[in-house]
C-alpha positions, 0 to 999 in steps of 0.5 A: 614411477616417482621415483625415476628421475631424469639423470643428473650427473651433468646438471653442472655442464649443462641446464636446460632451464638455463639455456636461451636456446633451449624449448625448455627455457626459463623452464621452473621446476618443484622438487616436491610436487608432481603433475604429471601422469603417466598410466595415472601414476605421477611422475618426476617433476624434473621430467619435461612434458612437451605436449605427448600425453605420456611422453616425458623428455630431459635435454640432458646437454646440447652442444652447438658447436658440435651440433649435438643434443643428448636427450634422456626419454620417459614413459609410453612412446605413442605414435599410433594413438597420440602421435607423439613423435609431430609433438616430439618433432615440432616442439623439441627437435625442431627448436634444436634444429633451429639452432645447428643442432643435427646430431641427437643421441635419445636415451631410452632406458625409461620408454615403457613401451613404443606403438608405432604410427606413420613415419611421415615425421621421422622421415621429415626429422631424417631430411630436416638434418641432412650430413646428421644423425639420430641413434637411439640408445639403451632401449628395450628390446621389445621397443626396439622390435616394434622399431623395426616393425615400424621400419624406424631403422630407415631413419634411426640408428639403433641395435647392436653397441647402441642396445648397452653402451656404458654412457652413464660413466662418459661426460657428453662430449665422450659419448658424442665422440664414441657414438659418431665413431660407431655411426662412421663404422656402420656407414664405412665398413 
């Protein structure tokens, strides 16, 4: 577990630590120790802990001109037991939120597993964001089914393109421009 790094190719665009804006802010990292755990097995340094006892997050960019965060996800997504999604909502969105932010793509490549709770938060992030939007990208497809059994899809977009789109090849702005452009399809067939 180790050994799974958050994505990096656009540390040179954008740095989290480096951003006033960001919840993660004057954030130091070690290259060679590691802390945190996930199942009792230690984790990556660069990855975020946000307050979730294993959920991990990377702000892998965010845009505030065009109102856009594209955040990378790791470990076990726990809203039953952990309610994870009031620490992820109140910690990260929202912070993000406070500054324009309403469009979050959530890469979720890394999530092990998904347990899903109330859908009290989601729905509170759904309003919160008003003409945005949330699309989750690359996850599992079992994460997936106990999205849907979680009835997420009231306020996530995910399934379809979004199960296997290429965005390690694209620079952010690209991937924000193709996913808004698949979320206008979804919303005017």
């Amino acid at each position: 577990m180790h050994e799974i790094e958050p994505f990096s190719n656009w540390e040179y665009l954008y740095d989290a630590a480096n951003d006033e804006r960001s919840p993660f802010f004057k954030r130091s990292y070690s290259e060679f120790e590691c802390h945190n755990l996930i199942y009792n097995y230690y984790i990556h340094p660069l990855w975020d802990e946000f307050g979730a006892y294993t959920l991990y997050v990377k702000i892998l960019y965010a845009n505030y001109e065009e109102h856009y965060a594209i955040i990378e996800m790791f470990g076990e997504w726990n809203d039953a037991v952990h309610n994870d999604i009031m620490f992820f909502k109140r910690n990260i969105i929202e912070a993000l939120d406070n500054h324009g932010i309403n469009h979050f793509i959530l890469i979720g490549e890394n999530i092990l597993n998904f347990h899903a709770g109330e859908d009290d938060y989601y729905q509170e992030w759904f309003d919160d964001i008003e003409d945005g939007w949330i699309v989750a990208l690359n996850f599992r497809q079992h994460v997936i089914e106990e999205f849907e059994l979680g009835r997420l899809d009231y306020y996530i977009a995910f399934g379809g393109v979004f199960d296997e789109l290429p965005w390690r090849n694209l620079k952010p702005d690209q991937l924000f421009h193709l996913v808004n452009q698949q979320i206008t399809k979804r919303l005017n067939p």
